[in-house]
C-alpha positions as CSV (number, residue, x, y, z in Angstrom):
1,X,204.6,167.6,-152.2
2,X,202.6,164.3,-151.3
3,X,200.3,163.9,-148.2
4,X,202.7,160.9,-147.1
5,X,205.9,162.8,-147.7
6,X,205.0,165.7,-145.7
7,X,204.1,163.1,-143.2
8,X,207.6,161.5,-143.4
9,X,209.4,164.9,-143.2
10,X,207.6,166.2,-139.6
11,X,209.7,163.6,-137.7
12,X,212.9,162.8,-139.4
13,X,214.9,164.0,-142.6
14,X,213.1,161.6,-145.4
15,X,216.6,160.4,-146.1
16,X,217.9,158.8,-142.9
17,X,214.2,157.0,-142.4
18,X,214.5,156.0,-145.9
19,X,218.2,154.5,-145.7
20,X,217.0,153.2,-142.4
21,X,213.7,151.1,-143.4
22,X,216.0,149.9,-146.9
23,X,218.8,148.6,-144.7
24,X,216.3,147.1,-141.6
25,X,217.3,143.8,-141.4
26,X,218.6,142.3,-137.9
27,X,221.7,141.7,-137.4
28,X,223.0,138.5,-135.2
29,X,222.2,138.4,-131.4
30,X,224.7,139.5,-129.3
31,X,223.7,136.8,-126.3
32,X,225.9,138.9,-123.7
33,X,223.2,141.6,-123.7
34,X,220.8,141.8,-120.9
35,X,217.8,140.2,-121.2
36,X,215.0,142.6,-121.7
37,X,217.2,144.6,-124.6
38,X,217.2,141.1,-126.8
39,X,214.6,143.2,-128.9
40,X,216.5,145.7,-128.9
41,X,219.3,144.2,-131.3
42,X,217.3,144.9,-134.1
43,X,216.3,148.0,-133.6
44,X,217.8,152.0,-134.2
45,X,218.9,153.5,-130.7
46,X,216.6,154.5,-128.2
47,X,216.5,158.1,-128.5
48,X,218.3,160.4,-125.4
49,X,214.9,162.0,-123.9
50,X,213.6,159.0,-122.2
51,X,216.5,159.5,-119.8
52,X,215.1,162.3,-118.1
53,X,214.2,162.1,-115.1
54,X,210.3,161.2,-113.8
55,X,209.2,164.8,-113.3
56,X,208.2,165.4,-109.6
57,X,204.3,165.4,-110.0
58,X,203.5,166.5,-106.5
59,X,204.4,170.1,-107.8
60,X,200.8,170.2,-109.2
61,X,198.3,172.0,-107.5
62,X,195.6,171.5,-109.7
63,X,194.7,168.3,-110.2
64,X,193.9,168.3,-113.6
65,X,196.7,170.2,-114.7
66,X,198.7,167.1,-112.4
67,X,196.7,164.4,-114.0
68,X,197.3,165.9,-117.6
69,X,201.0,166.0,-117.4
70,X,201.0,162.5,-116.0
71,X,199.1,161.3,-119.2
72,X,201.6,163.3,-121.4
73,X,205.2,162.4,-120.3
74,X,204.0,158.7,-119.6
75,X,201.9,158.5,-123.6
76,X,205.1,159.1,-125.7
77,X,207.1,156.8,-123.9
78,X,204.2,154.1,-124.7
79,X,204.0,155.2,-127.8
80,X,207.8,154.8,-128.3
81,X,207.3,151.5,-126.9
82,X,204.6,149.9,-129.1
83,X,206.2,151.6,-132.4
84,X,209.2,149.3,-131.5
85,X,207.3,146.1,-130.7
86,X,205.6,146.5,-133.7
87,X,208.8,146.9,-136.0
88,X,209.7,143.5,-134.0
89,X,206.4,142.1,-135.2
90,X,206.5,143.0,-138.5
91,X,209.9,141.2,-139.1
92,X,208.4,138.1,-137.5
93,X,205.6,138.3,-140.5
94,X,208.6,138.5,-142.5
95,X,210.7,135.6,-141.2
96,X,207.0,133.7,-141.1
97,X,206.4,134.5,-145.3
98,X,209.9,133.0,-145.7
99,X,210.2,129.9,-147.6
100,X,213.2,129.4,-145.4
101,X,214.9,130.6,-142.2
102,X,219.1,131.5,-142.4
103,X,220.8,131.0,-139.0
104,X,220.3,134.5,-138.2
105,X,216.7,134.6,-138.5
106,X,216.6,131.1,-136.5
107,X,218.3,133.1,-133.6
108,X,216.4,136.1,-133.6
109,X,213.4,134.1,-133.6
110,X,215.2,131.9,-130.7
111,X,216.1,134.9,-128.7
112,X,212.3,135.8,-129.0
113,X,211.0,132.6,-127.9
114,X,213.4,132.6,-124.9
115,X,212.3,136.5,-123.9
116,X,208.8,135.8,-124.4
117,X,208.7,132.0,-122.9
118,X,207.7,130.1,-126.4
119,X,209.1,126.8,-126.0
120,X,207.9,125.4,-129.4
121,X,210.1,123.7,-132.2
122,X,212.6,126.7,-134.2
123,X,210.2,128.1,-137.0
124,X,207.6,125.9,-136.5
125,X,203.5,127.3,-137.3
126,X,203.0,126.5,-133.4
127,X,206.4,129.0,-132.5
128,X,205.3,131.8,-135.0
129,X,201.5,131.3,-133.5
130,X,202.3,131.7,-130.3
131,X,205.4,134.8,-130.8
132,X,202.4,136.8,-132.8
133,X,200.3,136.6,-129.6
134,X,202.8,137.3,-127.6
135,X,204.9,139.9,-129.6
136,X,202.5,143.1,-129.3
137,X,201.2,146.1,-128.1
138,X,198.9,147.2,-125.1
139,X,196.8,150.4,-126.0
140,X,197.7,153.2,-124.0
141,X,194.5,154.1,-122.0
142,X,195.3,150.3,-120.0
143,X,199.3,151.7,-119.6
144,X,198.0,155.3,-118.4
145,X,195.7,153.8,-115.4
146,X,198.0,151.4,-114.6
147,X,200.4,153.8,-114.2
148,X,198.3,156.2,-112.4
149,X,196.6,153.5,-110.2
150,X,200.0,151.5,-109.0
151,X,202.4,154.3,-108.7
152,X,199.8,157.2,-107.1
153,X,199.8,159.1,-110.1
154,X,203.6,158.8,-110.1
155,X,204.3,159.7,-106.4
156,X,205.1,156.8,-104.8
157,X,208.2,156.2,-103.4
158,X,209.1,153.4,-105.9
159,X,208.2,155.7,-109.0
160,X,210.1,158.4,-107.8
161,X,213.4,156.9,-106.0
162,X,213.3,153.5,-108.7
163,X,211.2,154.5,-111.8
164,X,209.2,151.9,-111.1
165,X,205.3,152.6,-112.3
166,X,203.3,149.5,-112.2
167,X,204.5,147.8,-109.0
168,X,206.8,145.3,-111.0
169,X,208.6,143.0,-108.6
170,X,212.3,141.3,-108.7
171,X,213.6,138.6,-106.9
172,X,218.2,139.2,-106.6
173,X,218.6,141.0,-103.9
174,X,219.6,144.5,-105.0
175,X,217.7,144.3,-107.6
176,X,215.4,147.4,-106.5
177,X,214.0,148.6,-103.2
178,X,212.8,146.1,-100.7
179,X,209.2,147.2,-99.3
180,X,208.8,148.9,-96.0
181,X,205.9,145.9,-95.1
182,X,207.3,143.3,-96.6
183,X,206.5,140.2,-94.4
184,X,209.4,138.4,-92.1
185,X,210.8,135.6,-95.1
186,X,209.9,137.1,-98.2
187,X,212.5,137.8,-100.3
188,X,210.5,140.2,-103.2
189,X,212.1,144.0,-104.3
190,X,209.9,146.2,-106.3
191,X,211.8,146.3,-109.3
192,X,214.3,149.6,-109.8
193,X,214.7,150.5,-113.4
194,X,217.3,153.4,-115.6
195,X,213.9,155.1,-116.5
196,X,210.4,155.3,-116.7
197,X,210.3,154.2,-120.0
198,X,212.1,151.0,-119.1
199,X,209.6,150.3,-116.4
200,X,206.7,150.9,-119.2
201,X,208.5,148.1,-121.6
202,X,208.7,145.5,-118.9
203,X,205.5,145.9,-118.0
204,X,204.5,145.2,-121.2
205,X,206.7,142.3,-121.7
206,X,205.4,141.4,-118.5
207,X,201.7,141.1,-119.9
208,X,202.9,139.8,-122.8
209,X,204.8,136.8,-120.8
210,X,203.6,136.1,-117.8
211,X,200.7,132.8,-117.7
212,X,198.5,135.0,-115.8
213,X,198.0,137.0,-118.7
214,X,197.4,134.2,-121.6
215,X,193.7,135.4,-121.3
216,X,194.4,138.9,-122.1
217,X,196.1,137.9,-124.9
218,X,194.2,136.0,-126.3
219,X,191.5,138.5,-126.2
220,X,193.6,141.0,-128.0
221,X,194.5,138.1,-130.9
222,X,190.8,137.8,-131.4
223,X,190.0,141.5,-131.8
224,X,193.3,141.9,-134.2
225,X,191.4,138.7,-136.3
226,X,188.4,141.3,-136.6
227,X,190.7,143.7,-138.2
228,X,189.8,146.1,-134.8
229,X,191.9,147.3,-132.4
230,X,191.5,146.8,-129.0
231,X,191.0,149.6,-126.2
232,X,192.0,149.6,-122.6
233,X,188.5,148.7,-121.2
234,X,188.5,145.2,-123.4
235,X,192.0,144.1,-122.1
236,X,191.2,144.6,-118.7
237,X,189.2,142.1,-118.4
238,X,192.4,140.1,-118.6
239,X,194.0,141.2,-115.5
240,X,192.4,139.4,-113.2
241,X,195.7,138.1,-111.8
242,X,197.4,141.4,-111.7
243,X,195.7,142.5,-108.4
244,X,194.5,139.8,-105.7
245,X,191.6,142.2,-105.6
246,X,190.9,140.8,-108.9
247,X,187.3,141.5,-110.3
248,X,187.3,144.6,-108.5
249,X,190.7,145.4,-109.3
250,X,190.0,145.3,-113.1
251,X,186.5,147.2,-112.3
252,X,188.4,150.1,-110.8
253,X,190.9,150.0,-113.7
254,X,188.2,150.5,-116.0
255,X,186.5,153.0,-114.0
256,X,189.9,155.1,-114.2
257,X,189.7,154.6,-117.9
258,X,186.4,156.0,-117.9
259,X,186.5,158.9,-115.9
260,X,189.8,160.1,-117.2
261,X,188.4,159.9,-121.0
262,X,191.7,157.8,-121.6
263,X,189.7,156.5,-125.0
264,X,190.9,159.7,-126.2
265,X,194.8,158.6,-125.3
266,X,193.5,155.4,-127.7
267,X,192.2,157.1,-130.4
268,X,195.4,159.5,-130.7
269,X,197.2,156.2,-130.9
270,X,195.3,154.4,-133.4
271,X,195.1,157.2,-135.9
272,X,199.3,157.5,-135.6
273,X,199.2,153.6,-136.2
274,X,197.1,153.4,-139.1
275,X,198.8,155.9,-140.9
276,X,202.6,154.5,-140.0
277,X,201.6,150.6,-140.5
278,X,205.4,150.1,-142.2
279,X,208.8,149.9,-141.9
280,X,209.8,153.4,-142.5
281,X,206.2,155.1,-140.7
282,X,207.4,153.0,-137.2
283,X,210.9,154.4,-137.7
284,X,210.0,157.7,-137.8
285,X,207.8,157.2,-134.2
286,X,210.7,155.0,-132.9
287,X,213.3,157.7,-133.4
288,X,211.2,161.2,-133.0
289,X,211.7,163.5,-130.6
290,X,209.6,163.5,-127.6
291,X,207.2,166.5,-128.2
292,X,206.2,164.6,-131.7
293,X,204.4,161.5,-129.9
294,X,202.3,163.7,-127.9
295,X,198.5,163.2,-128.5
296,X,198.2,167.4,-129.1
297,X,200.9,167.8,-131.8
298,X,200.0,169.3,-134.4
299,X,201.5,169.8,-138.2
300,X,202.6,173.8,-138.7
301,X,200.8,175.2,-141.5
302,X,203.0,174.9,-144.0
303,X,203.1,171.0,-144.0
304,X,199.2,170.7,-143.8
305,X,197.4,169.1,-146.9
306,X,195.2,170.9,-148.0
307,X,192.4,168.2,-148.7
């Protein structure tokens, strides 16, 4: 048995993937969905376990044992997260090699502009530019301090009572919980969302979107043109408007980074990546079971190659 078909075969029967990565191919929008599951149109279901609920982390007595488990249960779901946005990105290469765009592919790539606020001519270089900056991943060490730093190590009352990890505001009313300070005229929520994996995807969209961020992104598009990938201490430097501590937010983010050995979290990620850089490799992350994104699994014997 090949190296890459005993790779296939620890996440998914090799025939579903298969039939899956020969039929990918979006199907029209539906425009009555909300508007952060656009990308989801595209894509197979999000699988059942990133319903469960935010475990309660203030059970921990050790902190390590505390800190680890936050790491685990918050990793897979970015993991899940990037494999998606990168099966997202790798049919936009596709529409962009395309001599020429159908009306489907013209409204998935109109839905995308509108998610991701491109407002640049329908398949024009300019549009697919700016999409490829803005339709990508952020490594997990930046998503695990984050997390840790905004939502006290997912304790807070907005993590545990609205699944909210990174402080992410709203502005309907009842659109999540309003803050016990809030000052006298503001009209802000911190954002409530169905689970903590929803709450990692908008924050990425968020960094992805949001003006304040054009610097981080363009600091990741100029490591991805070196053929690198970019860690959590690099993008930082791009959140300057995420805190209006700035400089010395991004200084403690990094810090956190540092101290927690979140690199490691990175260089799990990248060698899962490298190895499932296709259609049917991102399938299998994007519709695995939870234990299988973890940064500790490991192959059983049997499956092992023996090189």
């Amino acid at each position: 048995m090949s190296a890459g078909l005993r790779s296939l075969m620890l996440f998914v029967p090799l025939a579903a993937v298969a039939l899956w990565g020969t039929l990918y191919s979006p199907p029209p929008l539906d425009r009555t969905a909300p508007d952060d599951d656009i990308e989801l149109a595209s894509l197979p279901d999000l699988p059942d376990w990133i319903l469960e609920p935010l475990p309660n982390f203030d059970l921990y007595q050790d902190v390590t044992e505390k800190k680890a488990a936050f790491f685990s249960y918050l990793y897979s779901r970015t993991v899940l997260v990037n494999s998606r946005i990168l099966l997202e990105r790798q049919h936009l290469q596709a529409l962009q090699a395309k001599e020429s765009l159908d009306d489907d592919d013209r409204d998935w790539l109109a839905a995308q502009a509108e998610r991701l606020r491109v407002d640049e001519d329908n398949g024009s270089d300019e549009m697919f530019r700016l999409l490829l900056r803005r339709l990508d991943t952020v490594p997990p060490s930046l998503v695990l301090a984050q997390a840790a730093n905004e939502s006290a190590w997912g304790t807070s009352r907005f993590a545990r009572q609205g699944n909210n990890l990174f402080g992410q505001w709203c502005f309907s009313r009842g659109c999540g919980l309003v803050p016990l300070n809030r000052p006298e005229g503001a009209s802000h929520e911190v954002a409530s969302f169905r689970s903590a994996y929803h709450s990692v995807r908008a924050y990425v969209q968020n960094l992805n979107r949001h003006p304040g961020y054009k610097a981080l992104r363009d600091l990741r598009a100029a490591i991805r043109e070196k053929g690198e990938h970019p860690t959590g201490v690099q993008l930082a430097a791009g959140l300057g408007s995420y805190s209006e501590r700035g400089e010395e937010y991004i200084r403690e983010i990094r810090s956190m980074i540092r101290y927690n050995n979140l690199v490691w979290y990175d260089q799990k990620y990248r060698d899962i990546i490298v190895h499932r850089d296709n259609i049917e490799g991102l399938l299998e992350l994007a519709m695995a079971p939870e234990e299988h994104l973890q940064p500790d699994y490991q192959t059983s014997p049997d499956t092992t190659s023996a090189n």
